[in-house]
N, C-alpha and C positions, 0 to 999 in steps of 0.2 A: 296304902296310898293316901296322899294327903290332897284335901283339896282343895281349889284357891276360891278365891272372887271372883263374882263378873265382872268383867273388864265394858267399862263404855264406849260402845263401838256406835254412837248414837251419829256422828257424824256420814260414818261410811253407810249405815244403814238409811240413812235420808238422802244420802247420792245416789244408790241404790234404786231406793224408789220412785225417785226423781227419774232415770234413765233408763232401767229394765221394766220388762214388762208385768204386770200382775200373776202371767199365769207361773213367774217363778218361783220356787220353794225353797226355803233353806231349813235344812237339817239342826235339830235341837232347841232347846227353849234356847239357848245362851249361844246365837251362833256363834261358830269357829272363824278366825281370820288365822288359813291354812298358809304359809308362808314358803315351808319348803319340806318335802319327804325324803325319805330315805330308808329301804326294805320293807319293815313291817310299819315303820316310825313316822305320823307327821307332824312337823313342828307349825304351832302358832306365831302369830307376829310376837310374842315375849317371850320364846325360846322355850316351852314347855312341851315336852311332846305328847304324845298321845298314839296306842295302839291301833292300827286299824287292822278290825277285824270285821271288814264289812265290804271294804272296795275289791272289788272282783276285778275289775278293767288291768290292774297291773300286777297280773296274773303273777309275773319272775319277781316281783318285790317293785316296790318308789322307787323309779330314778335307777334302775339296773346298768350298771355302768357297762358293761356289752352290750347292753340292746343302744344305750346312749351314743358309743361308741362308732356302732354299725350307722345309727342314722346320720350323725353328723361328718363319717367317713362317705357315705352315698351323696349327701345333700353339699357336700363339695366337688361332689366329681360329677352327676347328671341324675336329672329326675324329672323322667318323660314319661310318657303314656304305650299302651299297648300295642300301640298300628305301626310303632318299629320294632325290627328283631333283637330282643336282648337275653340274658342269661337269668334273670333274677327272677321274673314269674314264672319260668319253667324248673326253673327248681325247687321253687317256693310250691309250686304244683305236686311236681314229683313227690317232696318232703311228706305233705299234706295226703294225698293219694295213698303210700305206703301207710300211712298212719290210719285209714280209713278200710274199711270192708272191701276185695277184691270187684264185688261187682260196679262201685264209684270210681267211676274210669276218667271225667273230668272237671274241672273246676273254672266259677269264673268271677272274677274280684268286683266289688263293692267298696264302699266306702264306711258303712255302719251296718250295725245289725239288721237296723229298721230295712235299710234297701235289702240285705240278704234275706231278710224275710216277703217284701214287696215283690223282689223279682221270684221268689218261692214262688207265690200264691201266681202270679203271670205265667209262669212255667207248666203250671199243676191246671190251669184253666185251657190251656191254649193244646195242651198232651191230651188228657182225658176228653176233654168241647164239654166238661161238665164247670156247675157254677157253684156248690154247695161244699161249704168247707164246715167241718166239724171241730172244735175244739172244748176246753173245759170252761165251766160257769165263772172263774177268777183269774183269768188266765193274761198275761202281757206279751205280747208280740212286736212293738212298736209304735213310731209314732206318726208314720204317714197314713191317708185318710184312708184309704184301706184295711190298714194294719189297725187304725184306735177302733174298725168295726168288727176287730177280731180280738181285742183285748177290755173285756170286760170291768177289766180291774181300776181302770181310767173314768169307770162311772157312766160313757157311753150310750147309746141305745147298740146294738145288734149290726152288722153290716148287712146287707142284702144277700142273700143263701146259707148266712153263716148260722150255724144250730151251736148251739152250749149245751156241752154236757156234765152233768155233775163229776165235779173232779175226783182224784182219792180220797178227799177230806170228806163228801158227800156220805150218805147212809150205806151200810153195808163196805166201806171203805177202800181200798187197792183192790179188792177182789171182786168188788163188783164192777168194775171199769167197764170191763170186758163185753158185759152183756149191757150197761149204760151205754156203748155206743152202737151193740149190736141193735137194740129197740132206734136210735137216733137215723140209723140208716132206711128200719122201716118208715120210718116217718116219715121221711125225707121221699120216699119213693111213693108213699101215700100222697105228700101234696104236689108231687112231681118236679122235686128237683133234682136234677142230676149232682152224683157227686164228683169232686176232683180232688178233697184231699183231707186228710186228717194232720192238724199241726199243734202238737203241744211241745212243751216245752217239757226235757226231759228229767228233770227232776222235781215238776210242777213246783218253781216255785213259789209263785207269787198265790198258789192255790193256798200255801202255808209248808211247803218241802216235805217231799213223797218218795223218796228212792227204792221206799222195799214193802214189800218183796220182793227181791228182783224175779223178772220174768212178769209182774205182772204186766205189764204194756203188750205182751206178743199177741193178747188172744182180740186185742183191739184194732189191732195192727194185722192179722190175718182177716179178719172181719172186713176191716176196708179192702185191701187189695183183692180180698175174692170178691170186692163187689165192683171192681174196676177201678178204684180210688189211688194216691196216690197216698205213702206216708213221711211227712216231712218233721224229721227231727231237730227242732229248732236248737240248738247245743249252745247257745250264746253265754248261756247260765254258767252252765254244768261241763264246756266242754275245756279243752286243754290242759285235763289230768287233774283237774278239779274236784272228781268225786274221788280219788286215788287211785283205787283196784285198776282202773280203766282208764283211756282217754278221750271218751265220751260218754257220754250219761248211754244213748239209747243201748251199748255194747250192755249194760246191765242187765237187760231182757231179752237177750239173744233176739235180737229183729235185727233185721236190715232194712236200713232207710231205702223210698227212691230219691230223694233230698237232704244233704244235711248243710244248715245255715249257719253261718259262725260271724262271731262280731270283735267287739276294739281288744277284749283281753286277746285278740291274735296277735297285737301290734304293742300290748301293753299299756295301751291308752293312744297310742297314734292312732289315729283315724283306717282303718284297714278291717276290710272283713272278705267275708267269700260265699258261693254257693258249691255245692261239693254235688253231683248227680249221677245217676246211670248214663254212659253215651245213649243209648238212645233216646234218653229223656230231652237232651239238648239237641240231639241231632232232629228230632219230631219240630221242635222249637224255630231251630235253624230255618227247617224250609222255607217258613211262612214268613217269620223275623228275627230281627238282629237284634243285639243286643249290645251297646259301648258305653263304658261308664269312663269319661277320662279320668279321675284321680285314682280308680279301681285297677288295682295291680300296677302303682306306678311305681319307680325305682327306690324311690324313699322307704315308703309302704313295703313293700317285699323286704327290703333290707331289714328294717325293724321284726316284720315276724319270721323271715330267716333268725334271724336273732334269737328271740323268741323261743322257739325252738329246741335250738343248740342249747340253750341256761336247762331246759325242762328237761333234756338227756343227761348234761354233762353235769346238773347239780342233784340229779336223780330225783326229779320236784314228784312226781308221783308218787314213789314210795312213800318219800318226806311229807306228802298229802294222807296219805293212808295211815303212816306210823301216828303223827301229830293227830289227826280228827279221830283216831281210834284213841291216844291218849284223853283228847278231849272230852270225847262222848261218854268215857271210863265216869271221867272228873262230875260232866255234869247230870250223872244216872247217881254218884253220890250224893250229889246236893240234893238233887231231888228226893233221895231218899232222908236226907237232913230236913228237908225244905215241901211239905204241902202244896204249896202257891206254884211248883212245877208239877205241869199237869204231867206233859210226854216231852220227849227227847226223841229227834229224830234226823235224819242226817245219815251222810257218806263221804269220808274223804273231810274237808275242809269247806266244807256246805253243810250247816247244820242248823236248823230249826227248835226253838226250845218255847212248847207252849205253855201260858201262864193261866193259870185261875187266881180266884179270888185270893188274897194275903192279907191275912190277919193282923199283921205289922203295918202292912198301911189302910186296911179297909177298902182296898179298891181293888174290882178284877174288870176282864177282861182288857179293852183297847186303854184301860185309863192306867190300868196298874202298868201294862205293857209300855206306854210311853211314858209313866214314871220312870221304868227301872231302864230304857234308854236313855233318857238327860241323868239320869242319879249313875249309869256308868261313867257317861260322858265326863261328867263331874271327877269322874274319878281315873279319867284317863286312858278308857275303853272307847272306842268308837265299835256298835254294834248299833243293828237298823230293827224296823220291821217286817210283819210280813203277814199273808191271812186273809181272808176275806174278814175277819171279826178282827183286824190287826191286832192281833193275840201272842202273835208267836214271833220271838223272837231271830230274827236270821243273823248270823255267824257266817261270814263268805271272806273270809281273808285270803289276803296272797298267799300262795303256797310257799312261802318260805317262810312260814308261821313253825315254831317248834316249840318243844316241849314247854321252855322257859317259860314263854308269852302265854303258852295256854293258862299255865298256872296264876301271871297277871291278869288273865280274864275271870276264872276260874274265885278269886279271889273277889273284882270288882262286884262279880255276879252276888257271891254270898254277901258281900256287906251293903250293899243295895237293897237286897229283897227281905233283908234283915232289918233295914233303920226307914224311916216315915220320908226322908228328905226327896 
């Protein structure tokens, strides 16, 4: 791979700052001016593409011309809200339902993860009349004020009942989960809060990505609900055939959620999300309050992840998840074995984490060698992010219609990166 120049993007970056807000971030030392995508592929404003293997949200590939399709076939014929009777959210239900655990009997739409997560934590407080939620020490859940007092990772203080618990990355690792949250419950009950619910995110990413053992989640997950708690698997990450074997993370550890939350990769990046529950869970809910979100399961929205959907059946994206990140994971247990400066490899499907120590080629470890070898991919025509509490370890979260080829252009970007100083 060859690499270019920085382009002077000095102008757009001083409109920029001029009119957005500070608390915005832009991705790489050299940002991107993204102009237009297409599957794996996004092209710059000079026609140069670049791999993405990092954007989750457009789960079927950039720009899926079925999902494009469906919406602009809906968004010419009607696109209203839920308090009249139509076809499109009760299918998109049904679809969704069938795809889920028998005892998640109904579903009810959002607009983003964050609300799917919001109305979780409302659900779980309002069922159980407990106030204390449990989740892991690095954990992201969203970005309403509720939600950034449950997502540590945001740098935060703590929400009011919320406990953190050492994640799988913590001492004693995935195996100690179990008894990390059974000690969090006594605690809890020591300083007298009640619980209502444990919420992590099922492939812990943002802890630094944790899929295996599988099964380890269940002994944390029987611990809560024999204490009356409630377990909500927040799938935003990890769900929609993402980790491959499966079509959602928590199926990995044989539990059953009483919540599962989903966000924009439902819709491919349209605005569209859900909350997935037990009926009684909602029916408990019901009594007391209601719940209408208007743009939450409107006719556009259903259409796109109808869409959605049908690509991840009819293009077999889970397998092509599993086949591809098992290629991947192949490729990057080689380098590592070529390469020192990888510490571990870790990963399921096409969600894969690859943590860095110190590199002798360029003298720098941890978070510094790490966001080296992101701008020195980028350079090179990878798009790959971070991830970690020590932002250490590299995340890999591409569309599922990543294959063999692309693996080996990343595969390649990675070695000649963490080989040269640039």
């Amino acid at each position: 791979m060859t690499t270019q120049p920085p382009v002077d993007q000095s102008a757009i970056l001083e409109r920029r700052a001029r009119v957005l807000s500070p608390t915005y971030r832009l991705f790489y030392e050299q940002p991107l001016q993204i102009v237009r995508a297409e599957g794996v592929w996004m092209y710059d404003a000079h026609g140069r593409r670049y791999l993405d293997a990092y954007n989750n949200v457009p789960v079927v590939g950039h720009c899926h011309p079925y999902v494009v399709e469906a919406l602009a076939r809906q968004a010419r014929t009607l696109n209203t809200h839920t308090r009249y009777l139509a076809e499109q959210p009760l299918e998109l239900a049904e679809q969704l339902l069938a795809a889920l655990p028998g005892e998640l009997g109904n579903v009810v739409y959002t607009c983003t993860g964050s609300e799917a997560n919001d109305l979780a934590v409302r659900l779980s407080k309002a069922v159980t009349g407990g106030s204390g939620f449990i989740i892991t020490d690095f954990s992201y859940h969203g970005v309403t004020d509720v939600l950034s007092g449950m997502s540590p990772e945001d740098g935060g203080p703590l929400g009011p009942g919320v406990y953190a618990v050492p994640s799988p990355a913590g001492a004693g690792g995935p195996a100690a989960f179990g008894e990390a949250v059974r000690e969090c419950l006594e605690r809890m009950r020591a300083e007298g809060v009640s619980l209502a619910a444990l919420l992590v995110d099922t492939i812990f990413a943002s802890d630094g990505v944790y899929p295996d053992p599988k099964g380890f989640l269940a002994e944390a997950v029987r611990h809560v609900q024999a204490a009356g708690g409630l377990f909500i698997a927040d799938e935003v990450q990890p769900g929609f055939g993402r980790l491959g074997e499966t079509m959602w993370g928590f199926q990995r550890h044989g539990v059953v959620p009483d919540l599962v939350t989903m966000g924009k990769p439902m819709g491919n990046g349209h605005p569209v999300a859900a909350v997935a529950a037990r009926p009684d869970v909602f029916a408990r809910f019901a009594k007391r309050r209601h719940y209408f979100n208007t743009f939450g399961g409107n006719s556009v929205s259903c259409a796109a992840a109808l869409a959605v959907l049908e690509v991840i059946r009819s293009e077999n994206l889970l397998e092509n998840a599993r086949r591809t990140g098992e290629y991947l994971k192949r490729g990057l247990a080689a380098l590592a074995a070529r390469n020192p400066a990888i510490s571990e490899v870790r990963g399921a499907g096409l969600f894969v984490g690859v943590e860095l120590r110190h590199n002798e080629a360029s003298g720098l470890t941890g978070a510094a060698e790490t966001r080296r070898v992101v701008n020195g991919m980028c350079r090179r025509g990878v798009l790959v992010g971070s991830t970690g509490r020590h932002s250490d370890v590299l995340k890999i979260r591409s569309p599922l219609t990543l294959e063999t080829q692309h693996a080996d252009l990343l595969l390649e970007a990675l070695e000649q990166t963490l080989r040269r100083q640039d």
